[in-house]
DRENDO-1510 file (C-alpha; in Angstrom, 1 decimal, always signed):
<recs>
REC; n; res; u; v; w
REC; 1; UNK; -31.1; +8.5; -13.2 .
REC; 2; UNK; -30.0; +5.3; -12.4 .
REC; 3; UNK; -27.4; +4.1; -9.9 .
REC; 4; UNK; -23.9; +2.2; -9.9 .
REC; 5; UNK; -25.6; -1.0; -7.6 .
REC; 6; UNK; -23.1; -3.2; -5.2 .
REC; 7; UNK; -24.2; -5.9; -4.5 .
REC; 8; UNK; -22.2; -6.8; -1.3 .
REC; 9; UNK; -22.0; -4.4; +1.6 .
REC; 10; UNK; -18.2; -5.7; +2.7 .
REC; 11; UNK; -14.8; -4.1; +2.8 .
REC; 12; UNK; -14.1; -4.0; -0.7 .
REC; 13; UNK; -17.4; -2.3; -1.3 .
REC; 14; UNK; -16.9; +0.4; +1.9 .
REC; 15; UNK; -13.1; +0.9; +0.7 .
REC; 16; UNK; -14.8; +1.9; -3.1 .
REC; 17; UNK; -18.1; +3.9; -2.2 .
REC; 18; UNK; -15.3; +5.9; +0.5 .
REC; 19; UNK; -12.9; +6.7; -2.1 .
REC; 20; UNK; -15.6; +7.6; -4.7 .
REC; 21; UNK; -16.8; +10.0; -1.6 .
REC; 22; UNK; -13.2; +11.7; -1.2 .
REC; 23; UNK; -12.8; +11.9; -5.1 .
REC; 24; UNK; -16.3; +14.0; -4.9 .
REC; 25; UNK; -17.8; +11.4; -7.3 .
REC; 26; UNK; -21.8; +12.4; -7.7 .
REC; 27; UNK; -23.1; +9.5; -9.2 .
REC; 28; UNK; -25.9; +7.6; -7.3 .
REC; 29; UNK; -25.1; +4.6; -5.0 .
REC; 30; UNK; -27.1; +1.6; -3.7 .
REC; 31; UNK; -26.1; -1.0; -1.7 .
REC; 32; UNK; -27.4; -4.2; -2.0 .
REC; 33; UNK; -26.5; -6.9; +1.3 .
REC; 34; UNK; -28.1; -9.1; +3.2 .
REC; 35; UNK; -26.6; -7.7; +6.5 .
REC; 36; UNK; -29.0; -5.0; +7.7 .
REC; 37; UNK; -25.7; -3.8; +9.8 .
REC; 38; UNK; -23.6; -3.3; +7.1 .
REC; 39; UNK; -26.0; -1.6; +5.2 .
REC; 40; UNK; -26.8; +0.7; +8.7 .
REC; 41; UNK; -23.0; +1.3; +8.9 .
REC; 42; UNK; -22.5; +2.6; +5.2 .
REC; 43; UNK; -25.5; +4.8; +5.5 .
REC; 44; UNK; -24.3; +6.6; +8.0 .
REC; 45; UNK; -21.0; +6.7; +6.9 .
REC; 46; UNK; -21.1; +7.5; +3.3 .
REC; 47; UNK; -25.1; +8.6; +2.6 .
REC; 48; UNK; -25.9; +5.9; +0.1 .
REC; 49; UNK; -29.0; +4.4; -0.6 .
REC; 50; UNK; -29.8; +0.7; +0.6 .
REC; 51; UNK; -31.8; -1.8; -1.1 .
REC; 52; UNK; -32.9; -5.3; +0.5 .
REC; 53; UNK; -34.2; -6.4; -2.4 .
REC; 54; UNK; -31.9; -7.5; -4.7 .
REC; 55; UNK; -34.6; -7.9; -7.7 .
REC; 56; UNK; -35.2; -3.9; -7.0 .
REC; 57; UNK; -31.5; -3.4; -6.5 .
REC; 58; UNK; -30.9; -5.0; -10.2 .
REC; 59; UNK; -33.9; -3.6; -11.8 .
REC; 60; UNK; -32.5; +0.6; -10.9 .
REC; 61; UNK; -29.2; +0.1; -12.1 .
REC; 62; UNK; -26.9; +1.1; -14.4 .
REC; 63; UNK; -23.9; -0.4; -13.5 .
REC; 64; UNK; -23.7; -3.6; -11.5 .
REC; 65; UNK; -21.1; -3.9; -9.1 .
REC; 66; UNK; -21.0; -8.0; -8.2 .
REC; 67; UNK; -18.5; -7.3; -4.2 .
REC; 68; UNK; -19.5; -10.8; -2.8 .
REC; 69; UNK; -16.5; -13.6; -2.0 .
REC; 70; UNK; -15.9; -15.9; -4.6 .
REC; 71; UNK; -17.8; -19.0; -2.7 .
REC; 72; UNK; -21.3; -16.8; -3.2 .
REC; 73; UNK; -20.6; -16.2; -6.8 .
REC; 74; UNK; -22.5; -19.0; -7.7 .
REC; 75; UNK; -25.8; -18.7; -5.5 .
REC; 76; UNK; -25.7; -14.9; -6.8 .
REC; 77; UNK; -25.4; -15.8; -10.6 .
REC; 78; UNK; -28.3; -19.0; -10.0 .
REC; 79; UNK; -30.6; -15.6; -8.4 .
REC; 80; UNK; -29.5; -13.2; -11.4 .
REC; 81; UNK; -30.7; -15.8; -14.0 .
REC; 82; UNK; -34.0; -16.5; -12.1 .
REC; 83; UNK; -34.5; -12.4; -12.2 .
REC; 84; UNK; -34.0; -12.1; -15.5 .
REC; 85; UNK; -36.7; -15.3; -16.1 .
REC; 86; UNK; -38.9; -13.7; -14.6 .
REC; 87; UNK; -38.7; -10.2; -15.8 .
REC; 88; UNK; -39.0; -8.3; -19.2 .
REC; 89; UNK; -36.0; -7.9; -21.0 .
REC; 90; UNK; -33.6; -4.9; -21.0 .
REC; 91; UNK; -33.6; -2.7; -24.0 .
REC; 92; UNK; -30.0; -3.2; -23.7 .
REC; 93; UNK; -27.8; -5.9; -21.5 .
REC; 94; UNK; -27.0; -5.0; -18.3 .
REC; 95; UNK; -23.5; -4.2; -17.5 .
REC; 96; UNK; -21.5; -6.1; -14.7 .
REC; 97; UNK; -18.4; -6.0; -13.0 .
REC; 98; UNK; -17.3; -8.8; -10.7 .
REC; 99; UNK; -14.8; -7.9; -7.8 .
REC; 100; UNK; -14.7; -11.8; -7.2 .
REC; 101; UNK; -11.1; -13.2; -7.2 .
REC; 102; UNK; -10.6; -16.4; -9.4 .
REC; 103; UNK; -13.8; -16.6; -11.1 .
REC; 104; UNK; -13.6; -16.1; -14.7 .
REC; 105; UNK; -15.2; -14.3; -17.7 .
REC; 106; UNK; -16.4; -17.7; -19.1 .
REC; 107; UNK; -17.8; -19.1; -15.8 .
REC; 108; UNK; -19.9; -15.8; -15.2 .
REC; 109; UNK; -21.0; -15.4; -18.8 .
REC; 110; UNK; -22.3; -18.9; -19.2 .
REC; 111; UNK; -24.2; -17.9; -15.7 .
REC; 112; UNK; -26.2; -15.1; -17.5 .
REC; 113; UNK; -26.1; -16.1; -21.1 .
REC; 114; UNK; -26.8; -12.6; -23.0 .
REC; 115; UNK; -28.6; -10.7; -20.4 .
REC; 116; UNK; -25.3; -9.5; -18.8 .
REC; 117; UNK; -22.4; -7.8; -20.3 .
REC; 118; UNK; -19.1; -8.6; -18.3 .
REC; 119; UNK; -16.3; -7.0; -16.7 .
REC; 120; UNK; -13.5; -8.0; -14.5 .
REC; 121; UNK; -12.3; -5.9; -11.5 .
REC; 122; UNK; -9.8; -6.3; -9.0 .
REC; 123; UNK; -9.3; -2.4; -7.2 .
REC; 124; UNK; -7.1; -2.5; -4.1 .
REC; 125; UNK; -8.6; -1.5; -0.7 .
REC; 126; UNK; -5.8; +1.3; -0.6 .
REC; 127; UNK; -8.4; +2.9; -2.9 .
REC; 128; UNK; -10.5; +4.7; +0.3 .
REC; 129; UNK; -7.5; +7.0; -0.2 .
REC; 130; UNK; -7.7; +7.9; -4.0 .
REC; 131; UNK; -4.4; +6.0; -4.5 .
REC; 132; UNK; -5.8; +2.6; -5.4 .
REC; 133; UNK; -4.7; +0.4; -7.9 .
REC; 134; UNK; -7.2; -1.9; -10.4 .
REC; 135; UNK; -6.9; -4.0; -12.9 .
REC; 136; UNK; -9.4; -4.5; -15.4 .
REC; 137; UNK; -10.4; -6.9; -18.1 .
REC; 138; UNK; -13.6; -7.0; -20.6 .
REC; 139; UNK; -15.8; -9.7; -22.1 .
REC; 140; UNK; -15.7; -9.9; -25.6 .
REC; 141; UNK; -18.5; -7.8; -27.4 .
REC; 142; UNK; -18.5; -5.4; -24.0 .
REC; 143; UNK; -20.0; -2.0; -25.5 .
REC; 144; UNK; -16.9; +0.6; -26.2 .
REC; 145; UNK; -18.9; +3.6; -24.4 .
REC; 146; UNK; -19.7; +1.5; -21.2 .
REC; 147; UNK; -16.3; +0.5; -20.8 .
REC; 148; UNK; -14.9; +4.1; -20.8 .
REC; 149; UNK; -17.8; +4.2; -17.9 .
REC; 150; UNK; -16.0; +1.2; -15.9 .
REC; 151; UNK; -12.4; +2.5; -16.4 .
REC; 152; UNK; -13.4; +6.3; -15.5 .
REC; 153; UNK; -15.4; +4.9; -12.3 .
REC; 154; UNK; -12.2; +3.4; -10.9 .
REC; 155; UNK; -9.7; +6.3; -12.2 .
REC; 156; UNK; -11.6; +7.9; -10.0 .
REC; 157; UNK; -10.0; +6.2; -6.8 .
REC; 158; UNK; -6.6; +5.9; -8.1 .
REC; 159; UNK; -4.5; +4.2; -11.2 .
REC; 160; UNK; -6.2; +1.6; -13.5 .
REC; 161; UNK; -4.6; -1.1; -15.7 .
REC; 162; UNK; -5.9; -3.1; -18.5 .
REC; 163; UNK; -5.2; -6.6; -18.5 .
REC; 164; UNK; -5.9; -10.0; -19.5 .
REC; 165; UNK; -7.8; -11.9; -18.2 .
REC; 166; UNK; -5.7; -14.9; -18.2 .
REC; 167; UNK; -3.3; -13.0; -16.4 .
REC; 168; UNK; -5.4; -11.5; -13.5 .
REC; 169; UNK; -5.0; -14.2; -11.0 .
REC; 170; UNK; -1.2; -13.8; -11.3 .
REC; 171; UNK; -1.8; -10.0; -10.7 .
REC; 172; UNK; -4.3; -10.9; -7.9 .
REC; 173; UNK; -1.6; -12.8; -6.0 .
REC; 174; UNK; +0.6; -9.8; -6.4 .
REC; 175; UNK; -1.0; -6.3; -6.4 .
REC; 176; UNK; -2.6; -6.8; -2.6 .
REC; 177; UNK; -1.5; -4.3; +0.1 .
REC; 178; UNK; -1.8; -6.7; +2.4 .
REC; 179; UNK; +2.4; -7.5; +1.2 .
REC; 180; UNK; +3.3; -4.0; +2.4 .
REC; 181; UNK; +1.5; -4.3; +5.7 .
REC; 182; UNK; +2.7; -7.8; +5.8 .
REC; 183; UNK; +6.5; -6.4; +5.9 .
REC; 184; UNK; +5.9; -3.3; +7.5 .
REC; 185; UNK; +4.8; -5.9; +10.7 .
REC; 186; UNK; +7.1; -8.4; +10.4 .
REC; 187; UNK; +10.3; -5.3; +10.0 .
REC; 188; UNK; +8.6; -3.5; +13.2 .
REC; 189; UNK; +8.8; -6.5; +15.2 .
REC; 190; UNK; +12.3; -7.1; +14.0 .
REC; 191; UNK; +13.3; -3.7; +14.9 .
REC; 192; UNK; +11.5; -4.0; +18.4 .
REC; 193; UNK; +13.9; -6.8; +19.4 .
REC; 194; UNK; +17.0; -5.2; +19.0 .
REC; 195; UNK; +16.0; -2.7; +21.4 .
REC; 196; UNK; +14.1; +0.0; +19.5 .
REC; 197; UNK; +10.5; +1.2; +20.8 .
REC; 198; UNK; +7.5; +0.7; +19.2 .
REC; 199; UNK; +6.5; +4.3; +18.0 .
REC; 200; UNK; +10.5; +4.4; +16.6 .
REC; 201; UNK; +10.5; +0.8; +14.9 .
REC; 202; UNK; +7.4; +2.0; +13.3 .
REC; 203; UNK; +8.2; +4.9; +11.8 .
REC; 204; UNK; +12.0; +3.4; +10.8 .
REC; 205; UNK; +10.5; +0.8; +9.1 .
REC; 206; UNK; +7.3; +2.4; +6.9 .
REC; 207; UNK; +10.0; +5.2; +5.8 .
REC; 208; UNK; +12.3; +1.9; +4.9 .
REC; 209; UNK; +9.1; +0.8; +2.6 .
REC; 210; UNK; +6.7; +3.4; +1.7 .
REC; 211; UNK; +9.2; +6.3; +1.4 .
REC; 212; UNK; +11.2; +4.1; -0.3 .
REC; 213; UNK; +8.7; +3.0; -3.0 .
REC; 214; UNK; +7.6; +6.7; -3.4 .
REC; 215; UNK; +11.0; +7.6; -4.0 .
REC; 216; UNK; +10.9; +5.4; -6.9 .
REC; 217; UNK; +7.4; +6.2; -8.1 .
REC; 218; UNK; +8.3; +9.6; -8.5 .
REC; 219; UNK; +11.4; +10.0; -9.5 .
REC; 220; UNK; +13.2; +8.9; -12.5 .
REC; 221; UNK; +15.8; +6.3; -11.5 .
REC; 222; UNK; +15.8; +2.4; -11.9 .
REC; 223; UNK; +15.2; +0.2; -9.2 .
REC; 224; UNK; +18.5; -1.4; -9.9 .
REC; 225; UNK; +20.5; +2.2; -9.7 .
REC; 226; UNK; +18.4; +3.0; -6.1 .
REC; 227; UNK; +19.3; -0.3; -4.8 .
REC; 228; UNK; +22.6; +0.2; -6.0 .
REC; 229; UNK; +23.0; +3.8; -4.1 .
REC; 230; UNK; +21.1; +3.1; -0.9 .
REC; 231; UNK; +23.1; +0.0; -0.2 .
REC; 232; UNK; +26.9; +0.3; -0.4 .
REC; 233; UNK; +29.2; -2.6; -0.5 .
REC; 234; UNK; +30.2; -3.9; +2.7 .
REC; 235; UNK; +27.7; -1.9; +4.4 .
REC; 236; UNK; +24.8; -2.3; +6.7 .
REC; 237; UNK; +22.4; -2.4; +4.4 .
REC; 238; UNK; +23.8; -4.6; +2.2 .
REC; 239; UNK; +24.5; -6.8; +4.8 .
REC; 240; UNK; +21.3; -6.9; +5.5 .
REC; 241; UNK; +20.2; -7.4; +2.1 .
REC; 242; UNK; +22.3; -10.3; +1.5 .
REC; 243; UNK; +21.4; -12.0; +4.7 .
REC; 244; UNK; +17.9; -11.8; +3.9 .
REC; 245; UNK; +18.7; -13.3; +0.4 .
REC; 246; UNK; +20.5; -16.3; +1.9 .
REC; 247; UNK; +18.2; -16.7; +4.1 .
REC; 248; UNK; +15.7; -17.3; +1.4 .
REC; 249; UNK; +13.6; -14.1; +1.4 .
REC; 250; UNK; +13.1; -14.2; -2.5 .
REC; 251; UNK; +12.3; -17.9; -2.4 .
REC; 252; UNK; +9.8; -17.5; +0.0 .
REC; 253; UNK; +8.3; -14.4; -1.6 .
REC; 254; UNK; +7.8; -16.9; -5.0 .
REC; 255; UNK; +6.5; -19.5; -2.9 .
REC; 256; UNK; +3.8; -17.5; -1.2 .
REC; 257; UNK; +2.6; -15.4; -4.5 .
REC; 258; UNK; +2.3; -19.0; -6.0 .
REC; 259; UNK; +0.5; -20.0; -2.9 .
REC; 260; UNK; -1.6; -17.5; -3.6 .
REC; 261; UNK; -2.4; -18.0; -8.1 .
REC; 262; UNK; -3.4; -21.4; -6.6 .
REC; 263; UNK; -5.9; -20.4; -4.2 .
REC; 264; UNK; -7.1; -18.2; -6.9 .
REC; 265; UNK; -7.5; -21.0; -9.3 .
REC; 266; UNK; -9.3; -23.1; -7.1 .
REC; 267; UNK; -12.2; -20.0; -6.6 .
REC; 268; UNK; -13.0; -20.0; -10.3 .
REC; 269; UNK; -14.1; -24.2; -9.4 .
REC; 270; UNK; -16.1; -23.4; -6.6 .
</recs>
């Protein structure tokens, strides 16, 4: 039986193979890295296999997972095409997915010509915990069976979305967990100088975010109406919220998720 292969043994990879290992997922996994650590560390952690090799690694798999940062995309796809010179060709093409932000369908397909079919992935970190988040987005002529493989892979780790792909960037920018940590810092230190302790401001301000957006995710009122009853006029948290406002908190957020489609943009000409 052949294996789902990463190739890239960093923290997108370990937050995927530890949420397919909490959702029970059986399938085989190798690891592909050039970081005999890395490789050591998810071993032990997780019980996959390691290859060194990465003609080996490509040659056993049955679903390529492409975890490297987007500056190593191009080395990567320069080796992939020198495999495939070299080697007899698969009775069918292999399938890809590439976890690398900003680089597009067109730039990796033109890399492999027909030996590759391509996918796009972008699954959150969050996923170690079976509640992930992933987008996903397909190549033209991607075969219809392989791409139920893809989306029931990372269903497996929490809730998938089809997109396109000209809009991934601007879901890149958005989706990252790093914006609830981000506040959930930045809300604790807030709370620490007017007085409260750490432990308290910590747990004050992830039921102010998390419980919050979990309230909304499961329940069955608008974010306008929950606004609307958690913040009463003339109150606290109002106050609050139209401090922040004037302040320019929703400027700022617009200015860093645009920050952010830019940096994106400039990956996929690296």
């Amino acid at each position: 039986m052949k294996a789902t292969i990463f190739i890239g043994a960093g923290r997108i990879t370990t937050a995927l193979v530890a949420g397919l290992r909490l959702a029970k997922d059986s399938r085989p996994l190798v690891v592909h890295d050039h970081h005999p650590e890395k490789l050591r560390r998810l071993r032990e952690l997780y019980g996959v296999a390691v290859e060194r090799d990465l003609q080996s690694a490509i040659m056993q798999s049955n679903l390529l997972i492409i975890a490297v940062r987007p500056a190593s995309v191009g080395e990567l796809l320069q080796e992939m095409s020198r495999i495939f010179s070299l080697t007899r060709p698969r009775r069918a093409p292999l399938v890809a997915v590439s976890l690398a932000a900003g680089i597009p369908l067109a730039k990796l397909r033109a890399a492999t010509g027909p030996h590759v079919r391509w996918a796009r992935a972008m699954p959150s970190p969050v996923c170690r915990t079976g509640r992930g988040l992933t987008a996903l987005t397909f190549d033209r002529g991607f075969p219809r069976k392989r791409k139920r493989e893809v989306w029931e892979m990372f269903a497996r780790v929490g809730q998938v979305l089809e997109i396109p792909g000209h809009k991934f960037d601007a879901f890149t920018a958005t989706y990252s967990c790093s914006h609830g940590y981000h506040a959930l810092a930045a809300l604790t230190d807030a709370a620490r100088e007017l007085g409260l302790d750490r432990k308290t401001a910590l747990a004050a301000s992830a039921h102010a975010l998390g419980d919050a957006v979990v309230a909304w995710r499961d329940g069955n009122h608008s974010l306008a109406a929950l606004l609307h009853e958690a913040a009463t006029p003339g109150g606290i948290a109002a106050t609050v919220m139209n401090s922040m406002d004037k302040g320019g908190y929703q400027k700022i957020v617009r200015q860093g998720l645009a920050a952010g489609l830019a940096r994106a943009r400039k990956n996929a000409r690296l």
